[in-house]
C-alpha positions as CSV (number, residue, x, y, z in Angstrom):
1,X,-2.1,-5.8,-19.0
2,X,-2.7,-2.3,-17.2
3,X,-0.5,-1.4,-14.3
4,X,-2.6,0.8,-12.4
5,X,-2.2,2.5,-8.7
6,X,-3.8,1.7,-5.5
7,X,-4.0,3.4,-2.2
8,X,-4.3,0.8,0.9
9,X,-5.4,2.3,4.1
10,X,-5.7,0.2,7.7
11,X,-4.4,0.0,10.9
12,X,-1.6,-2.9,12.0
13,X,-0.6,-3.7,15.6
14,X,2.5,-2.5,16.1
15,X,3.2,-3.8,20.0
16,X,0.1,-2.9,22.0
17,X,-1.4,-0.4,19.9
18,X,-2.9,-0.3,16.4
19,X,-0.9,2.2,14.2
20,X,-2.8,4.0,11.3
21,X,-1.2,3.5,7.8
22,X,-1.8,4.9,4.2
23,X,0.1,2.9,1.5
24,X,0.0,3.1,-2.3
25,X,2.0,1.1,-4.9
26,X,1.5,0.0,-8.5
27,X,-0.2,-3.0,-9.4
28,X,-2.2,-5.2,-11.9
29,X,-4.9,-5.5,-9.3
30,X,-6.1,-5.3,-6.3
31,X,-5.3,-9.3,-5.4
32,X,-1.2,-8.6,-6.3
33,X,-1.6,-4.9,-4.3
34,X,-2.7,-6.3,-1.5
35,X,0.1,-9.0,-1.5
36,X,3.0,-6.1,-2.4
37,X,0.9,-4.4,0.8
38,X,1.3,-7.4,3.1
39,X,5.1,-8.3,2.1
40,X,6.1,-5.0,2.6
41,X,4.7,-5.1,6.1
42,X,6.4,-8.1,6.5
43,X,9.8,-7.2,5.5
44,X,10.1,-3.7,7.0
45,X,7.9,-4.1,10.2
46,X,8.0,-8.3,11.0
47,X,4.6,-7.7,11.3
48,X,2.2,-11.2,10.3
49,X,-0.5,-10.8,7.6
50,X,-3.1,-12.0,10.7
51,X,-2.1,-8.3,12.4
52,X,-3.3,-6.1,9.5
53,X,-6.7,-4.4,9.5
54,X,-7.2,-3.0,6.2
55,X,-10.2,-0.5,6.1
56,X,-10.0,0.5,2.2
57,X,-8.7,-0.2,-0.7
58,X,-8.8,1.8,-3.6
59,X,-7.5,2.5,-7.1
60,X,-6.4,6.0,-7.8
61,X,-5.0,7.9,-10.6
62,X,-1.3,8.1,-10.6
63,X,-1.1,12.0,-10.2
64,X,-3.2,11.3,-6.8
65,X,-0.4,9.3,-5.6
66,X,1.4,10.6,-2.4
67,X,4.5,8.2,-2.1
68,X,8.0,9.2,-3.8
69,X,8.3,5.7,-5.1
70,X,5.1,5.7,-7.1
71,X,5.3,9.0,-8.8
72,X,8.4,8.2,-10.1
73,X,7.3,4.4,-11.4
74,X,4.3,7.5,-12.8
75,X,7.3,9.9,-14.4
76,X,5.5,12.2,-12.0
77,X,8.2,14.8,-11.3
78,X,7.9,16.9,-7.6
């Protein structure tokens, strides 16, 4: 099994307006990055899955990556 990296990008309602986010973790596929995506969310934000627009979803190489986290998962030093 590959771990490979993803880059989510949507919109989630965040009180009255929708709020623009890019997100990228590291995942099997798309199914389980989607779900890391949505708990995430749900833990940092209390925001429900039923408030999140996603617009894209893609995978990426790991030296695309943008996040802190995921770089480091890579052994991609800044």
């Amino acid at each position: 099994m590959e771990i490979k990296t993803f880059r989510i990008k949507g919109k989630f309602k965040m009180g009255e307006r929708m709020q623009p986010f890019v997100w990228e973790c590291r995942a099997v596929d798309s199914g389980r990055a989607t779900e890391k995506m949505f708990l995430e969310f749900g833990s940092r934000h209390g925001t429900k899955r039923n408030r999140i627009r996603i617009s894209s979803l893609e995978e990426i190489k790991p030296e695309e990556a943008e996040r802190p986290e995921v770089k480091f998962y890579v052994g991609i030093e800044d």
